[in-house]
KOLKOLNU-723084 format. One record per atom (N, C-alpha, C): residue in one letter; x negated, z negated, y negated. Coordinates in steps of 0.2 Angstrom, whole numbers, padded with zeros to 4 digits, always signed. Atoms other than C-alpha are relative to their C-alpha. Example, Ala and Ser with C-alpha at 12.3 -4.5 7.8 and 13.67 -1.06 7.14 Angstrom:
% residues 2
A-0004+0000+0006
A-0062-0039+0022
A-0004+0000-0006
S+0004+0001+0006
S-0068-0036+0005
S+0004-0003-0005
END
This chain:
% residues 342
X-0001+0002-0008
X+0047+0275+0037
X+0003-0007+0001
X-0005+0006-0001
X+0059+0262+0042
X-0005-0003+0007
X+0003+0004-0004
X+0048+0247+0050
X+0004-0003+0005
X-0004+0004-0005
X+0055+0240+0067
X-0005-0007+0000
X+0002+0008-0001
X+0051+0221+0068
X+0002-0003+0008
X+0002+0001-0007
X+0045+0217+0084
X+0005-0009+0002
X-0004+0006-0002
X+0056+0202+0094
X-0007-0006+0000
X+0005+0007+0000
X+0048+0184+0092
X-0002+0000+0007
X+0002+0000-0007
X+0046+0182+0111
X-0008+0005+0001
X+0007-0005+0000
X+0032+0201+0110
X-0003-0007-0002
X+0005+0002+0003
X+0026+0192+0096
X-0006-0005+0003
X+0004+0006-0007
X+0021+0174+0107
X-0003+0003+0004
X+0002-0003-0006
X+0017+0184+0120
X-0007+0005-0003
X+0006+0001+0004
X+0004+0192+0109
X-0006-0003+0000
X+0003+0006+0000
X-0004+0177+0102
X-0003-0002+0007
X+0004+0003-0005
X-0005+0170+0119
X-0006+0003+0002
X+0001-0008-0005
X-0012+0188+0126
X-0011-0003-0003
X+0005-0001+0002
X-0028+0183+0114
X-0005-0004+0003
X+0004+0003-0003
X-0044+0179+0119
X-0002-0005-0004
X+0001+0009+0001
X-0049+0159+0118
X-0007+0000-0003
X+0007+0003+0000
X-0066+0153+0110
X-0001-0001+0007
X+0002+0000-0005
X-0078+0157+0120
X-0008-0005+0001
X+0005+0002-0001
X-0092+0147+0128
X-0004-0002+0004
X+0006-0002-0004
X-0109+0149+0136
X-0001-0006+0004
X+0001+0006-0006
X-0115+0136+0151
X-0007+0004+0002
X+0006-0003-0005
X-0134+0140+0158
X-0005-0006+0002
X+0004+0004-0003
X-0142+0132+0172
X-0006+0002-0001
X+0007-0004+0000
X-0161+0132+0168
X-0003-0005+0002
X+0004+0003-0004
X-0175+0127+0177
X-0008+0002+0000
X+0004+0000+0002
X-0189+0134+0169
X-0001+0001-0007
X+0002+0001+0008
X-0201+0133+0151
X+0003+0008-0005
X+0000-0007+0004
X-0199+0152+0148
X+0009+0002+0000
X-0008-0002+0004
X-0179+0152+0152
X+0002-0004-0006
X+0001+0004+0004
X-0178+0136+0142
X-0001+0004-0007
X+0003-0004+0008
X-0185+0147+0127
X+0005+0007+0000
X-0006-0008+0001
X-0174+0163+0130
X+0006-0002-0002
X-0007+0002-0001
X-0159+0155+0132
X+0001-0005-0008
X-0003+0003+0006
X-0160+0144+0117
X-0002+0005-0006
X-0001-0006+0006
X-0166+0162+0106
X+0007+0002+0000
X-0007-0003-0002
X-0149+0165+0115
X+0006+0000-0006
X-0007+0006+0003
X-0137+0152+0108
X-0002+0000-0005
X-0001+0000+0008
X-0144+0153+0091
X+0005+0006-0002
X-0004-0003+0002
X-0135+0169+0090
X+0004+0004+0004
X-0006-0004-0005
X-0122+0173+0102
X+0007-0001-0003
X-0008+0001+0003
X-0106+0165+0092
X+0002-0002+0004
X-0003+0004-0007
X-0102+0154+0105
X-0004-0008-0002
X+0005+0008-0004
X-0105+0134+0109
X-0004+0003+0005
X+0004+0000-0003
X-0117+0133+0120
X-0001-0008+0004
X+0003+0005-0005
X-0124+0122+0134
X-0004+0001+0003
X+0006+0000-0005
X-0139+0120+0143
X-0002-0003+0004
X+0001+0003-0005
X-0142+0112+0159
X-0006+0001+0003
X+0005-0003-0002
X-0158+0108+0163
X-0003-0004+0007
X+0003+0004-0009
X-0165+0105+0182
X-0006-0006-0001
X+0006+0005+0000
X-0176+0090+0184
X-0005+0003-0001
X+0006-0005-0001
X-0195+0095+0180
X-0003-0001-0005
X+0004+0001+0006
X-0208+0095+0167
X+0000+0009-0001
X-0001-0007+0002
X-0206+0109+0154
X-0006+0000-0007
X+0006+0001+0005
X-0223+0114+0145
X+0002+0004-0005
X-0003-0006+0007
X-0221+0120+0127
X-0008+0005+0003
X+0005-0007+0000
X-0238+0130+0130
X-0002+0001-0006
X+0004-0003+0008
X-0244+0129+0111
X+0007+0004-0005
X-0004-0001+0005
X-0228+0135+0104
X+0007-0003+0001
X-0004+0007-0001
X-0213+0120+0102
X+0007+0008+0004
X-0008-0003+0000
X-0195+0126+0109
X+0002+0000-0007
X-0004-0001+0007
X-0185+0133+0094
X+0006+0002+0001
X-0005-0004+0002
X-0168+0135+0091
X+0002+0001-0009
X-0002-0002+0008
X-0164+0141+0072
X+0006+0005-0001
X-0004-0002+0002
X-0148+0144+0070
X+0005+0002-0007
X-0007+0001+0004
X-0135+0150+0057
X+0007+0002-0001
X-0012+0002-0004
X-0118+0150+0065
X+0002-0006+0002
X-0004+0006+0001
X-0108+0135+0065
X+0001-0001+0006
X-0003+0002-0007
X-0105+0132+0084
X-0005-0004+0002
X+0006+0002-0002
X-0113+0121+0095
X-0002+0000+0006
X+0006+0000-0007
X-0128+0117+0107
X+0000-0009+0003
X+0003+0006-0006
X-0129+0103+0121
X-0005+0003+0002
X+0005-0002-0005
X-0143+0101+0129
X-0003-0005+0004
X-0002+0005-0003
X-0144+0090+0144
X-0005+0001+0008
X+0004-0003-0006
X-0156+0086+0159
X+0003-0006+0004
X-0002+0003-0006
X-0155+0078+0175
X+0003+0001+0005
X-0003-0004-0005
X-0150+0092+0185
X-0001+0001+0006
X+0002-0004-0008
X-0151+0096+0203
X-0002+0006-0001
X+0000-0011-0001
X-0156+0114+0205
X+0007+0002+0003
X-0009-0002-0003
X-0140+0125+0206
X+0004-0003-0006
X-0002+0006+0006
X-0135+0109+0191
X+0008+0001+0002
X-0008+0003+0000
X-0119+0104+0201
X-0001-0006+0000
X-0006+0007+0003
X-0121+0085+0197
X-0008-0002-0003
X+0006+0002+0004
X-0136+0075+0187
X+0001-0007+0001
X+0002+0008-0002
X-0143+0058+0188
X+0001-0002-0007
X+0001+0002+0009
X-0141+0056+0167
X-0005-0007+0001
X+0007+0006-0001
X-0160+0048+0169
X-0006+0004-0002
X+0004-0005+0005
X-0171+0055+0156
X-0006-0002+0002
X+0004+0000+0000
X-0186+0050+0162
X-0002+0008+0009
X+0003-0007-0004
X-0186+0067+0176
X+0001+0007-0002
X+0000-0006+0004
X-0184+0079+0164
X-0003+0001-0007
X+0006+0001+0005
X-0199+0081+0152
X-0001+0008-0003
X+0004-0004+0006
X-0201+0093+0136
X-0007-0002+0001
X+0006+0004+0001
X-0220+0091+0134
X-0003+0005-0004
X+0004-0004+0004
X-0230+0097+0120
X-0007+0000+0003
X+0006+0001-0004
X-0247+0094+0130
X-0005+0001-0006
X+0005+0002+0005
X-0255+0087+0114
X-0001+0006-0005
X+0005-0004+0004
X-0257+0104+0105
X+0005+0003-0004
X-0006-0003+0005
X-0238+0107+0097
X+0006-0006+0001
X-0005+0005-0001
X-0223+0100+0092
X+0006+0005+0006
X-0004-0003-0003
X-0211+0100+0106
X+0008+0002-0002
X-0005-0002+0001
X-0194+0103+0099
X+0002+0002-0008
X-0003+0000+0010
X-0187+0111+0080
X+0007+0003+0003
X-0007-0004+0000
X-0167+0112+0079
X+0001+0001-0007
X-0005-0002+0008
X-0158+0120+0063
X+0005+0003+0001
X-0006-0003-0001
X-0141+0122+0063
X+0005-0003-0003
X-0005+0003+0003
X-0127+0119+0055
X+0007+0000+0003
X-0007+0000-0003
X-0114+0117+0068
X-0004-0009+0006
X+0004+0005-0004
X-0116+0101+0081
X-0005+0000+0005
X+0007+0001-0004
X-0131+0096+0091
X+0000-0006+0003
X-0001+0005-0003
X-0130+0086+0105
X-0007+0000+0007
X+0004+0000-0005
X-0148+0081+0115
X+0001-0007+0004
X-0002+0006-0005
X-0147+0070+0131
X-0004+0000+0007
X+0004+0002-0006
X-0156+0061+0147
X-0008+0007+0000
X+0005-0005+0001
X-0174+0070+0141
X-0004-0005-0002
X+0004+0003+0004
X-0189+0065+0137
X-0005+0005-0001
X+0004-0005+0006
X-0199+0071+0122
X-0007-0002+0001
X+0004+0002+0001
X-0217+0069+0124
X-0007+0004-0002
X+0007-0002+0001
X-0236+0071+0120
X+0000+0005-0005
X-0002-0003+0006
X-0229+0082+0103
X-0007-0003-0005
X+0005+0003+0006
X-0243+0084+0089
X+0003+0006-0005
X-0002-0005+0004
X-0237+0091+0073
X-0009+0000-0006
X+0004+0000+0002
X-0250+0096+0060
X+0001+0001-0006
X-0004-0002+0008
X-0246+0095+0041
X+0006+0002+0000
X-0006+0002+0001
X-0228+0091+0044
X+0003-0007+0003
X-0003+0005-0005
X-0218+0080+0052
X+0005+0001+0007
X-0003-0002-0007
X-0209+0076+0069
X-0006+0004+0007
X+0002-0002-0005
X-0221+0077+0083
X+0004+0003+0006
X-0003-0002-0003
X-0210+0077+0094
X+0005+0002+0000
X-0006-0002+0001
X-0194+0081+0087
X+0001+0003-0007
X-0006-0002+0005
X-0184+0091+0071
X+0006+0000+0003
X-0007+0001-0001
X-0167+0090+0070
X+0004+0002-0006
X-0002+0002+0007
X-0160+0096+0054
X+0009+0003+0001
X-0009-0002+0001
X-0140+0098+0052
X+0002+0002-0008
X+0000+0000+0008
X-0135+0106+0037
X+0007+0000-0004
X-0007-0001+0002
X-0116+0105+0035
X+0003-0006+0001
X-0003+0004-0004
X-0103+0092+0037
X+0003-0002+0002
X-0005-0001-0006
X-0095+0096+0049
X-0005+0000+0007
X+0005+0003-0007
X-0112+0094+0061
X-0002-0007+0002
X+0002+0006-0002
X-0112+0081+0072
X-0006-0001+0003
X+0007-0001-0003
X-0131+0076+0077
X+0000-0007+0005
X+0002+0005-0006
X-0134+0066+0095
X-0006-0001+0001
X+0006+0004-0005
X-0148+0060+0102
X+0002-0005+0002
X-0004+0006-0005
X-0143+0048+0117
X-0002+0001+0006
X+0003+0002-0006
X-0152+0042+0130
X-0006+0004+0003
X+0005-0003+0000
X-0169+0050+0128
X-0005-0005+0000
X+0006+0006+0002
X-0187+0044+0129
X-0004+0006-0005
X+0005-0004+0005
X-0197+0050+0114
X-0008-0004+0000
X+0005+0004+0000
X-0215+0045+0119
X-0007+0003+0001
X+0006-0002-0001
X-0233+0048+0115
X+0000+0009-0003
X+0001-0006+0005
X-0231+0060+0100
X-0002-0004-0005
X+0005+0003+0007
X-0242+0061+0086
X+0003+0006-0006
X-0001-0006+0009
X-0239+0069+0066
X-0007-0004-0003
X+0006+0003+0006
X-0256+0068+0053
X+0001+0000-0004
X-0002-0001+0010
X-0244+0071+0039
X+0006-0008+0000
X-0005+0007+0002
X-0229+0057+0041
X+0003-0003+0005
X-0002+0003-0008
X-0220+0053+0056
X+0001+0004+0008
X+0001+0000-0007
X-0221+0051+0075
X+0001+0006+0003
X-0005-0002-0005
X-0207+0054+0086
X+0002+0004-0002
X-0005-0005+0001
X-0195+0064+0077
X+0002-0004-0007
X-0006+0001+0007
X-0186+0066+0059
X+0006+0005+0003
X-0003+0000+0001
X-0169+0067+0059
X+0006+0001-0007
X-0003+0000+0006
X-0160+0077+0045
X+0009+0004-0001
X-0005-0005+0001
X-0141+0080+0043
X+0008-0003-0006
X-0003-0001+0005
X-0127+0082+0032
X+0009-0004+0004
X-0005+0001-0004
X-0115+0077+0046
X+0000-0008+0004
X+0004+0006-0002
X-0112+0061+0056
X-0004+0001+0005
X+0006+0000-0004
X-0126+0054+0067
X+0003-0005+0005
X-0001+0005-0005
X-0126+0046+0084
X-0008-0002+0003
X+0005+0001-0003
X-0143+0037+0091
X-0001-0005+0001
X-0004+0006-0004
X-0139+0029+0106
X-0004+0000+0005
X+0004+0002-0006
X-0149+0021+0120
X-0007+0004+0001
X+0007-0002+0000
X-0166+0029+0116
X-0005-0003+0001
X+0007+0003-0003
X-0183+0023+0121
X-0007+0003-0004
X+0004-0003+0005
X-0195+0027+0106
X-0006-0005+0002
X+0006+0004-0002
X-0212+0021+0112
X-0007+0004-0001
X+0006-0004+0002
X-0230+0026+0108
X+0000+0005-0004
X+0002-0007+0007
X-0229+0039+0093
X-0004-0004-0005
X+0002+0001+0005
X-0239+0038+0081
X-0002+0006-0006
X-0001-0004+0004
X-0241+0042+0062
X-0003-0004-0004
X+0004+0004+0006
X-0248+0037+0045
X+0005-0004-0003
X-0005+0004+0005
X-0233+0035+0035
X+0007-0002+0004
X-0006+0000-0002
X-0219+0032+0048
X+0000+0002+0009
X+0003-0004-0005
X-0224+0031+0066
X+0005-0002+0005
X-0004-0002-0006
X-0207+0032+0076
X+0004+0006-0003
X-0007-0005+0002
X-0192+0039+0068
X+0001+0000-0009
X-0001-0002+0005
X-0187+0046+0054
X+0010+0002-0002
X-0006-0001+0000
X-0167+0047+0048
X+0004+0000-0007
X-0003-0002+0007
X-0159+0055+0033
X+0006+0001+0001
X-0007-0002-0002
X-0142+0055+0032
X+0003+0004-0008
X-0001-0005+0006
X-0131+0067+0020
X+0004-0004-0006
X-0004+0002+0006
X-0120+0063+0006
X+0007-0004+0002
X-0006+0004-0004
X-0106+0058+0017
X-0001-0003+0008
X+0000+0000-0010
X-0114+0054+0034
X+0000-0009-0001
X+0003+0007-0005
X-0114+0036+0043
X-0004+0002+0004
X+0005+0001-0008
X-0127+0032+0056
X+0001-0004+0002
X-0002+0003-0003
X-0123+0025+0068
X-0007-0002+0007
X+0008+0002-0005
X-0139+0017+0080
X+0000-0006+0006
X-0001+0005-0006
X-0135+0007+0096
X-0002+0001+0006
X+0005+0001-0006
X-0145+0000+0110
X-0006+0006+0000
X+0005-0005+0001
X-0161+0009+0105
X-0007-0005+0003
X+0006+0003+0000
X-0179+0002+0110
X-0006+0004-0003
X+0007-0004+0005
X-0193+0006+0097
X-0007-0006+0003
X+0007+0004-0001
X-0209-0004+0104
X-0006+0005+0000
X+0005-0002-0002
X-0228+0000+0105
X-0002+0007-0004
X+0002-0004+0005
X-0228+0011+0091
X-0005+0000-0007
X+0005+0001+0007
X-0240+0014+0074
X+0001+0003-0003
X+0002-0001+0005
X-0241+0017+0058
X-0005-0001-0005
X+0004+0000+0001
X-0256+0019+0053
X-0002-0002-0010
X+0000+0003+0006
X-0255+0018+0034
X+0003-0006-0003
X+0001+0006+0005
X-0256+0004+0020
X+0008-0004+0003
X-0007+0005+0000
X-0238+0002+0022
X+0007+0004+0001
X-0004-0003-0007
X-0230+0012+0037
X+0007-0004+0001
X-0005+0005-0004
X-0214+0006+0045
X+0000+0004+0006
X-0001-0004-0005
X-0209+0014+0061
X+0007+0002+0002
X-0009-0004+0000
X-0189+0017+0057
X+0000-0001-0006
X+0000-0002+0007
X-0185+0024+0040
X+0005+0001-0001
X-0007-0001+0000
X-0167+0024+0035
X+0000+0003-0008
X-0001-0002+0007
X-0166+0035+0021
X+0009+0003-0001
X-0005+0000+0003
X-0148+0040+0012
X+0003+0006-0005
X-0002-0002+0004
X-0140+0052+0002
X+0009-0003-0002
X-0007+0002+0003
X-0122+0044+0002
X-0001-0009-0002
X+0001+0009+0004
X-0121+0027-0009
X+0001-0004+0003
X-0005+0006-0002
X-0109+0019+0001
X-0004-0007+0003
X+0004+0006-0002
X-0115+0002+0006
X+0006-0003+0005
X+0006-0002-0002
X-0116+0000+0020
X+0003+0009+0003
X+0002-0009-0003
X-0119+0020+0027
X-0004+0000+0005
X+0004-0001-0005
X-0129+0016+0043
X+0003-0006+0002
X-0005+0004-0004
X-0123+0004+0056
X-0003-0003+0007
X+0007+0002-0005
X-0138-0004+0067
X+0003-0004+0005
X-0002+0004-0006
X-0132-0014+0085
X-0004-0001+0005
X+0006+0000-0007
X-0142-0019+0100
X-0007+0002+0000
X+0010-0001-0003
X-0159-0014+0096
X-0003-0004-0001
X+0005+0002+0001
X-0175-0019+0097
X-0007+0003-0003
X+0003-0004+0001
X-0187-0016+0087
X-0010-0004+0000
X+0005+0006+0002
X-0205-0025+0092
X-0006+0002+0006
X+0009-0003-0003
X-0224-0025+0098
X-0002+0006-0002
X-0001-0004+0004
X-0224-0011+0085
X-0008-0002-0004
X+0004+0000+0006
X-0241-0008+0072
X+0001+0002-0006
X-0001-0002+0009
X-0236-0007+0055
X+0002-0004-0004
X-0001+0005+0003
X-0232-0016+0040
X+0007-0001+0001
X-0006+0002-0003
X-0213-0015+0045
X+0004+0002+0007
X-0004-0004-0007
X-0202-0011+0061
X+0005+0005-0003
X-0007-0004+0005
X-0188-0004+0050
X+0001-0002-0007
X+0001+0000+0009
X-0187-0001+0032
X+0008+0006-0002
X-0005-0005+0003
X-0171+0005+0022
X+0001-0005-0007
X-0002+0002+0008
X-0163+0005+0004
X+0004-0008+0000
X-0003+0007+0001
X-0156-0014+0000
X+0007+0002+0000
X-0006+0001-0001
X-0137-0017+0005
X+0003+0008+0004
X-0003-0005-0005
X-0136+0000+0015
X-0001+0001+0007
X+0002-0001-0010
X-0141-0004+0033
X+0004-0006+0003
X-0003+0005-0001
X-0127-0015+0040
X-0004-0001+0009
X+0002+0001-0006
X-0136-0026+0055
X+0005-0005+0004
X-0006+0006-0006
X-0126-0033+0070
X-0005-0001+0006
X+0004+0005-0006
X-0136-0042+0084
X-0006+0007+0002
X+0004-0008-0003
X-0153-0032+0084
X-0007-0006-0002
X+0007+0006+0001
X-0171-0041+0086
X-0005+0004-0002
X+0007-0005+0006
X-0186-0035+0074
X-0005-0006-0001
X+0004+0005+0002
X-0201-0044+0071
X+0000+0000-0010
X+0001+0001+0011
X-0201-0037+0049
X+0004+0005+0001
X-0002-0007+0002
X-0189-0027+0041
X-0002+0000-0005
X+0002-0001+0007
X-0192-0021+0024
X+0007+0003-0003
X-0005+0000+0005
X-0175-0021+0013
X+0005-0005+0001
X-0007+0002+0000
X-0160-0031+0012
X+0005+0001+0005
X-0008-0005-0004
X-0145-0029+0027
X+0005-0002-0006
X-0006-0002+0004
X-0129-0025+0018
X+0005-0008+0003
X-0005+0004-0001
X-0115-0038+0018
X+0004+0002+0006
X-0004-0002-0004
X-0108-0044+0033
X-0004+0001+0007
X+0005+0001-0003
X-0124-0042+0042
X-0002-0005+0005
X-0002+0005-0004
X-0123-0054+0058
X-0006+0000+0007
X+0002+0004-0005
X-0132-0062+0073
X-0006+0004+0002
X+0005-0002-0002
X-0148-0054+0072
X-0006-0004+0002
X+0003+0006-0001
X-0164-0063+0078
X-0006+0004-0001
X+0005-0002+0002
X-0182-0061+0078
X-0006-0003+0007
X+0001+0001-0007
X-0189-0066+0095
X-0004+0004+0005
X+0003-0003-0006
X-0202-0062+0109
X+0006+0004+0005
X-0004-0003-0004
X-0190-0049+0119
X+0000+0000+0009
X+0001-0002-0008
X-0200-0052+0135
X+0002+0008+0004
X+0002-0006-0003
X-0205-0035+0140
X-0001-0001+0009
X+0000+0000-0007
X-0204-0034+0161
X-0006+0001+0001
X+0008-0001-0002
X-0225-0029+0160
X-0001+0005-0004
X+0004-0004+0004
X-0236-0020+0152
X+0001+0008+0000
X+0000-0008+0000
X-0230+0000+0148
X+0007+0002+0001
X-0005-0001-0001
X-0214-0003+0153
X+0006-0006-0003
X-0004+0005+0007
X-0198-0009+0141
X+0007-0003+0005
X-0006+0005-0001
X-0184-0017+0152
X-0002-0007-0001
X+0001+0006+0000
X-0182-0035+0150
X+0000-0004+0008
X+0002+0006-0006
X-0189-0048+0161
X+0006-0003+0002
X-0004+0006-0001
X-0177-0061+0169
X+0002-0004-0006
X+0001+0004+0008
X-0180-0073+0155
X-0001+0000-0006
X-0001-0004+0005
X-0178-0061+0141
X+0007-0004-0003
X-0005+0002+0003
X-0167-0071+0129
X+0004+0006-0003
X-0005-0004+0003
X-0158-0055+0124
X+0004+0002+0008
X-0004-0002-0008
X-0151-0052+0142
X+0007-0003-0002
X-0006+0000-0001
X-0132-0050+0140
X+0001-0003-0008
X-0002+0005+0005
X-0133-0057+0121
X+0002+0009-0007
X+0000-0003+0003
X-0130-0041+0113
X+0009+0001-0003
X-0006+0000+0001
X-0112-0037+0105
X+0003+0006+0004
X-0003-0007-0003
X-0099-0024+0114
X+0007+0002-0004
X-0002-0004+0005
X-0091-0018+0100
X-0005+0001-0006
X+0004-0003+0006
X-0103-0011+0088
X+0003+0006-0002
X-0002-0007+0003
X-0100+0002+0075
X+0000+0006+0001
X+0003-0008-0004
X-0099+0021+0082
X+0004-0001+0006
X-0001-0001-0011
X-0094+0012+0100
X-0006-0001+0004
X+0007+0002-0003
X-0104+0004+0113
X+0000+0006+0006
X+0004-0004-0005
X-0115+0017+0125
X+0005-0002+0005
X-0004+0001-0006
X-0105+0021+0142
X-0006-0002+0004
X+0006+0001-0005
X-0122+0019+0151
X-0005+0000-0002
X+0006+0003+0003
X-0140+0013+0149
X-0006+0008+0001
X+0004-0005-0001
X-0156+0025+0149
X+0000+0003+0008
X+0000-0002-0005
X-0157+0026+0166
X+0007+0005+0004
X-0006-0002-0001
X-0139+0031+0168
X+0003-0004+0004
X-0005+0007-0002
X-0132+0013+0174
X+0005+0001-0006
X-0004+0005+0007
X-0117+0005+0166
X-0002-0001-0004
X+0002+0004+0005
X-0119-0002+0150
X+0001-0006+0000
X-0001+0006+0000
X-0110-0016+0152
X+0001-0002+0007
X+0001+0001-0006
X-0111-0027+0167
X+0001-0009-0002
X-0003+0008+0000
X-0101-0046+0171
X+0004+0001-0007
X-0004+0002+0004
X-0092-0043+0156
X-0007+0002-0007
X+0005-0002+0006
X-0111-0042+0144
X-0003+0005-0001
X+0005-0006+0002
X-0122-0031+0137
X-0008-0002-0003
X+0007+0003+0001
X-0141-0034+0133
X-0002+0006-0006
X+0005-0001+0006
X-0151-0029+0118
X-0004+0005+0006
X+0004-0003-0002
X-0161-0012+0120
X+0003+0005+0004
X+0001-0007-0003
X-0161+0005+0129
X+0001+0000+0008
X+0000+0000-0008
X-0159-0004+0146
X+0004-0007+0002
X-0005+0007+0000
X-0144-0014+0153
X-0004-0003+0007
X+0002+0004-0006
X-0151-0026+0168
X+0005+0002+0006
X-0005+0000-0005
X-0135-0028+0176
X-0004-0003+0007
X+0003+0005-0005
X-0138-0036+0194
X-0006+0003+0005
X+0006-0002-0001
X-0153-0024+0197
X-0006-0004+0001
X+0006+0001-0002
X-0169-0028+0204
X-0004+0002-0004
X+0008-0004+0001
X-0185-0023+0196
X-0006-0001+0003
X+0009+0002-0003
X-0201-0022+0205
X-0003+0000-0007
X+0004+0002+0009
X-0209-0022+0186
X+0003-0007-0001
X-0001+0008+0005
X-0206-0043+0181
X+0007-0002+0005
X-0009+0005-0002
X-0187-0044+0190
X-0005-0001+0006
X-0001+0002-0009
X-0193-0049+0209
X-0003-0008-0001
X+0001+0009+0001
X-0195-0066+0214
X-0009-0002-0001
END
């Protein structure tokens, strides 16, 4: 049978004809769709999105889970209006909460993951780690976010606090607010990077955390790529913290750029600049913006590794008159009734 060879034009017209990657968008506004929706997007073959209405969302004794194994990805994003036509990107009105009796969140997945304006809290895990947060990425091709969250007042009995962070892919961990976790071996964050990942961590504020054992830290930069340096630390703070360090990693692997710590434990990598060691002047007790007289106010760099954060926790600018400030929270010409008023 003699084949007729279809004109290039059909053929284009084809191709075009096909349907595009597709993907999911869902406004949620409660704990139980919350939980449906992300059984969802583990296995629909789609990215995925989920928009969440301002609100406290109780895990109820069993953590949100997504465990996926298809390579596409999940946002997940609060500070919505009901309806989620526009959002205050200001994680402190949209609350995960484990209520003391589970961990609030486990992600697995081998495609990107990106968490934002949320806060994690009151997570207890029990003979593992991650009170309040898993994160594991297992390919490298997943990019893992966390940006502009508060992780606060979670507990682990085995290792650490807040959250472990485990991927294979790069990392972003940007303008977070890690305060009050506690743990034995590691009582905020946890951070493993893959054979080829950089980390990248800028404007983060870790304070008022614990480590309860011999010789805890509360930020733990662990490695599987050699390279020196493979993580890339800028504007944080990391301080009024209990344990025998604030941040601990491998010697010549953690490059530091303008970031305040009371004890690290290893070596910064070559190249490592303008870091200090300084009372940060907390604005009052409970709460982490900087006072007026905060010698980190605007002293922070605006080019850091990764790229400087567009906006602070709150969801202000990041930069303001030209600076940028140390920490999770830009001042800019705001007011605070906590420590700014006259």
């Amino acid at each position: 049978m003699k084949r007729t060879k279809l004109p290039a034009m059909v053929v284009i017209a084809a191709a075009l004809s096909c349907p595009p990657a597709t993907a999911a968008t869902w406004c949620v506004a409660s704990a139980g769709d919350l939980r449906a929706k992300l059984l969802v997007a583990a296995n629909n073959g789609e990215d995925d999105t989920i928009k969440l209405v301002r609100g406290t969302y109780l895990v109820a004794g069993n953590e949100f889970s997504f465990n996926s194994t298809q390579a596409f990805g999940l946002v997940v994003n609060g500070g919505f209006n009901p309806g989620c036509t526009s959002t205050n990107q200001d994680a402190r009105d949209t609350a995960l909460d484990g209520g003391g009796t589970s961990q609030v969140l486990n992600i697995t997945s081998p495609g990107s993951v990106a968490l934002r304006y949320l806060t994690i809290r009151n997570g207890l895990r029990s003979g593992s780690s991650g009170g309040g947060l898993q994160m594991l990425g297992s390919t490298a091709s997943s990019q893992l976010t966390l940006a502009f969250n508060i992780l606060r007042d979670n507990t682990s009995d085995y290792a650490v606090g807040a959250a472990i962070i485990d991927g294979e892919g790069e990392m972003h961990i940007n303008g977070n607010l890690v305060a009050g976790n506690r743990a034995p071996g590691n009582g905020g964050l946890y951070v493993y990077g893959g054979s080829t990942t950089n980390v990248y961590m800028t404007n983060n504020t870790f304070a008022g955390n614990t480590a309860s054992g011999g010789s805890g830290t509360i930020v733990f930069l662990n490695y599987r790529n050699p390279a020196a340096p493979s993580s890339f630390l800028a504007n944080n703070i990391f301080w009024s913290n209990t344990a025998s360090s604030d941040l601990s990693f491998y010697d010549g692997r953690s490059l530091l750029d303008h970031n305040d710590y009371a004890v690290i434990d290893g070596a910064p990598a070559a190249g490592s600049i303008a870091n200090t060691s300084v009372d940060p002047q907390f604005a009052g007790v409970g709460t982490f913006q900087l006072a007026r007289t905060s010698p980190l106010l605007g002293a922070g760099t605006l080019v850091p590794a990764g790229g400087l954060p567009g906006i602070d926790l709150e969801g202000h600018p990041r930069i303001w008159n030209g600076f940028v400030d140390f920490g999770a929270y830009e001042r800019g010409d705001r007011i605070f009734d906590d420590g700014f008023g006259p």
